[in-house]
C-alpha positions in Angstrom: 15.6 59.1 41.4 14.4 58.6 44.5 15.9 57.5 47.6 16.8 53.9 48.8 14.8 51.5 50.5 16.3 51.2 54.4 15.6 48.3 56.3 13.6 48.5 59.0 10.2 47.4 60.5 7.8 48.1 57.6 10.0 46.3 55.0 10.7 43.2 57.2 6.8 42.7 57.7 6.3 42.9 53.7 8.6 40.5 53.4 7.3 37.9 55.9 3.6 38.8 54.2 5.1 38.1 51.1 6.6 34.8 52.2 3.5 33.7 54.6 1.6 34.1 51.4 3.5 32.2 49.1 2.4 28.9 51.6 5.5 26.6 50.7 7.0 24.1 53.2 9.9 26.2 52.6 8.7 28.1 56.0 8.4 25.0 57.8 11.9 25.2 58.5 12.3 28.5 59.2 9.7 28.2 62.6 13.0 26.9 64.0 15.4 29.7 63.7 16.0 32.7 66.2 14.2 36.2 65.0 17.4 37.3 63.2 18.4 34.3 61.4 14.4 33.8 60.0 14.6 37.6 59.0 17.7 36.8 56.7 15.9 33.5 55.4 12.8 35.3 54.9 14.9 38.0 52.7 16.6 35.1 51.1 12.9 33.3 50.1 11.5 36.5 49.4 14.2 37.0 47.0 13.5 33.7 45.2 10.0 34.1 45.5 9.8 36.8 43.0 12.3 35.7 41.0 10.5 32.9 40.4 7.1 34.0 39.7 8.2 36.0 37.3 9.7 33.0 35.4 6.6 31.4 35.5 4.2 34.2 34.5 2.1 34.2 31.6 4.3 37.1 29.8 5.7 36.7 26.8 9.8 35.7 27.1 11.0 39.1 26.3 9.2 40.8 29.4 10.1 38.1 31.5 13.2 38.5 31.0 13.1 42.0 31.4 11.6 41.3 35.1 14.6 39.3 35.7 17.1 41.7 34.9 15.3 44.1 37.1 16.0 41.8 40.2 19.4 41.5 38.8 20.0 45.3 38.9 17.8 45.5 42.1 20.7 42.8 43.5 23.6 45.0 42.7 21.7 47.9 43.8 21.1 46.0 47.1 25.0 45.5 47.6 26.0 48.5 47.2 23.6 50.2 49.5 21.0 51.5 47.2 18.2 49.1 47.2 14.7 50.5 45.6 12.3 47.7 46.9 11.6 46.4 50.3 13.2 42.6 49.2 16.2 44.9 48.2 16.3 46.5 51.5 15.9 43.1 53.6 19.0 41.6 51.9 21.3 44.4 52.1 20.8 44.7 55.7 21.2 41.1 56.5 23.8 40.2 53.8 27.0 41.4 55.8 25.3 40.4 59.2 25.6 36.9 58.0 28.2 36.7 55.0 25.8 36.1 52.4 27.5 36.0 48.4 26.2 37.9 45.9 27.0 35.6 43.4 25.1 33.1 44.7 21.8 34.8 44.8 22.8 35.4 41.1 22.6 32.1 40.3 18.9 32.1 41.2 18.4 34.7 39.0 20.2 32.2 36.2 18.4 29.6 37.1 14.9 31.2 36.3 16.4 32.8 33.6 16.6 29.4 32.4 13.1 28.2 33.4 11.7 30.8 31.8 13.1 29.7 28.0 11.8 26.8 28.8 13.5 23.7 29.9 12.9 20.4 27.8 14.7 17.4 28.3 18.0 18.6 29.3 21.7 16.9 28.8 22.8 16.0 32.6 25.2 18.8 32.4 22.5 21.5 31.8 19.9 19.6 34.4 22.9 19.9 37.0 23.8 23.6 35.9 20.0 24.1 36.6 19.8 21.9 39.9 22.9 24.6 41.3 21.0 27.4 40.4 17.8 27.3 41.6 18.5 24.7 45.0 22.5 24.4 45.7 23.0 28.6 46.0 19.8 28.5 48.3 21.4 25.6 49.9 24.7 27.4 50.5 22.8 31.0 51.6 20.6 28.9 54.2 23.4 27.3 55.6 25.3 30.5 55.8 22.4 31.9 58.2 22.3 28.8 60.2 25.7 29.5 61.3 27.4 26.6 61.0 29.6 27.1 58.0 32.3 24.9 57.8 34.2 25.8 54.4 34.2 23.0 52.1 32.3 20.1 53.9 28.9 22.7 54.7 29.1 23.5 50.6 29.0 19.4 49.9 26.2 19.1 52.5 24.2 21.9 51.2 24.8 21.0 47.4 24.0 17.1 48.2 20.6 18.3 50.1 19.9 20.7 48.2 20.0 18.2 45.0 18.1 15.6 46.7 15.2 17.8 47.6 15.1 19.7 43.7 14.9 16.1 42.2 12.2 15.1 44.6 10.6 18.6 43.1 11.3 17.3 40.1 9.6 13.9 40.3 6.7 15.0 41.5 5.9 17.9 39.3 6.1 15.9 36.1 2.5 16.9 35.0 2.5 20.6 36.3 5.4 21.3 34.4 4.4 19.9 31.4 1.6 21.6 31.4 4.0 24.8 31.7 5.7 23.1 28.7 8.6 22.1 30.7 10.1 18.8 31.1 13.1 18.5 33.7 13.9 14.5 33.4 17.1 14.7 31.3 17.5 13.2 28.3 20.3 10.2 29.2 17.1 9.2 31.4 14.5 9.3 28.5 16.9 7.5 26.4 17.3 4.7 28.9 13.5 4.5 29.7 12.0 5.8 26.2 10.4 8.3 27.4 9.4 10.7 25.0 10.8 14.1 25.0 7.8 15.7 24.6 6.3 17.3 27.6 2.3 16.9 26.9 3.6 12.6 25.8 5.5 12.0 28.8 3.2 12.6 31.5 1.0 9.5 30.5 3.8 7.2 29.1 3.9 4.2 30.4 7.9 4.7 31.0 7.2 7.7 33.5 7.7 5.2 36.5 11.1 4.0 35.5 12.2 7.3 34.8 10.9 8.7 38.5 12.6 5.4 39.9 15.7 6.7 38.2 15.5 10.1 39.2 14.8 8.8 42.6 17.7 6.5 42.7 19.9 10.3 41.8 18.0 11.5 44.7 18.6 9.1 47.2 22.3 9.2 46.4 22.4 12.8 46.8 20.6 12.5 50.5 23.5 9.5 51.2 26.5 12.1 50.6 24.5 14.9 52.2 24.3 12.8 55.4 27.8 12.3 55.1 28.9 15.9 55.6 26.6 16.2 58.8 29.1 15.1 61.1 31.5 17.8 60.6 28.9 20.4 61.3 26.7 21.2 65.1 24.0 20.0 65.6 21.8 23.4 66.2 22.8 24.2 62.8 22.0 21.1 60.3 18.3 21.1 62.9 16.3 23.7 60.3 18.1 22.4 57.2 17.4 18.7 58.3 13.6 20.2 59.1 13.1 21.3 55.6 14.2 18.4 54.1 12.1 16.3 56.4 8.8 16.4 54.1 11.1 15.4 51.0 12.6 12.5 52.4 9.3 11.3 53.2 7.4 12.4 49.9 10.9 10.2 48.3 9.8 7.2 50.6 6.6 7.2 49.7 6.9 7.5 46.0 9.4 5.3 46.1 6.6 2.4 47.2 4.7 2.6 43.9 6.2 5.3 40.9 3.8 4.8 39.0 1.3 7.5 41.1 2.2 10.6 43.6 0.9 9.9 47.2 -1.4 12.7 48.1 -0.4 15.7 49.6 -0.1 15.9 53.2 -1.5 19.2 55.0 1.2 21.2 56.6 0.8 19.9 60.1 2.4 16.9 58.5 5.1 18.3 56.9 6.3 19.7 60.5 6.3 16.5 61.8 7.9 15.0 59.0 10.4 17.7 59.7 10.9 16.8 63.2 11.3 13.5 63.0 13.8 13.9 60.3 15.8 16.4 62.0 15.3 14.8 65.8 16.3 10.5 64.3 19.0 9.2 65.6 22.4 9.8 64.4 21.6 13.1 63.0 
């Protein structure tokens, strides 16, 4: 057996590689943060990263799955002190430093364990078992780093945001799921719409618009309550959260103009300023 990892500087620079790499907005938000709260995000996204990739390889189920209870063992292992890979190593030096569950990075594990069967047409129950999974514990993790955890009212405003943001995700992706044979829009939506539940069928329905506009509709309720919460929290802490969500709340407004086509992407430069001005408009 060999030893375990230790944090230190060679294993936070693989993470941040690993995370620089993987070129999601995600790091737009994490620019923001002081060195030692974007080392424990980083750990954090990291975590998901390869959690995720692994749910959407091209392996058959059975060694996806294997992968996934790896980072499962690899999570207890990282816990209790023993951590074999660099990730590993990252978390178990900044989960104490900033209070970080373990059960809630096993949700994420869940969650991909349930992408990676995988997901068509869900009850609401399942989508929002899913939505918790894969956004709400990354929610309630990034919020923990922030450091402005306020008990009850900073779990509502990361669950809200966190929902909004996955159902944006959600919206958007219709056709590069399917293509993984996924379909996330769950079925009280198709049967309202009559959408098909059939992932290659939906994408060129001609009831894909009302079920985005429905989705969005979930979404912008989701950002309402979220905003809710933010008054109970400081300022400096809701700023990198509020960043993040920036790009989505301006992908939602867009889409929201004509559902029935995606806006084109906008280049990262963008998304920081969609950031900012999210996170800097009055009454925030």
């Amino acid at each position: 057996m060999s030893p375990p990892r230790k944090a230190d500087s060679t294993t936070e620079q693989e993470v941040r590689r690993s995370v620089t790499a993987a070129g999601s907005s995600f790091a737009v938000g994490m620019r923001v943060l002081p060195a030692a709260r974007r080392r424990a995000i980083y750990a954090v996204y990291a975590f998901c990263r390869v959690v995720d990739d692994i749910a959407d390889g091209d392996s058959q189920l059975p060694d996806r799955q294997a992968g996934l209870d790896y980072w499962r063992a690899e999570l207890a292992r990282a816990y209790a002190g023993r951590p074999e890979t660099a990730i590993g190593a990252e978390l178990a030096h900044v989960a104490p430093l900033f209070d970080l569950p373990q059960a809630e990075l096993a949700l994420v594990v869940e969650g991909m364990s349930m992408d990676a069967t995988p997901i068509i047409a869900p009850s609401q129950e399942e989508l929002e078992r899913y939505i918790r999974c894969v956004a709400g514990a990354v929610g309630i993790l990034a919020m923990r780093i922030f450091g402005g955890w306020q008990g009850a009212a900073s779990e509502r405003f990361a669950l809200s945001l966190a929902r909004a943001m996955q159902l944006v995700n959600i919206i958007r992706d219709v056709s590069e799921d399917a293509a993984m044979g996924r379909l996330y829009i769950p079925a009280p939506v198709l049967a309202e719409t009559g959408l098909p539940a059939d992932p290659a069928l939906a994408v060129t329905h001609p009831a894909l618009p009302q079920a985005r506009r429905l989705l969005g509709e979930m979404a912008r309720d989701s950002l309402a309550q979220a905003l809710a919460e933010a008054p109970s929290h400081p300022r400096r802490a809701l700023f990198p959260a509020l960043v993040m969500a920036g790009p989505y709340v301006r992908l939602l407004s867009r889409m929201e103009e004509d559902w029935s086509r995606l806006p084109p992407a906008r280049p990262g430069w963008r998304k920081l300023v969609d950031g900012l001005g999210f996170a800097l408009a009055p009454g925030r």
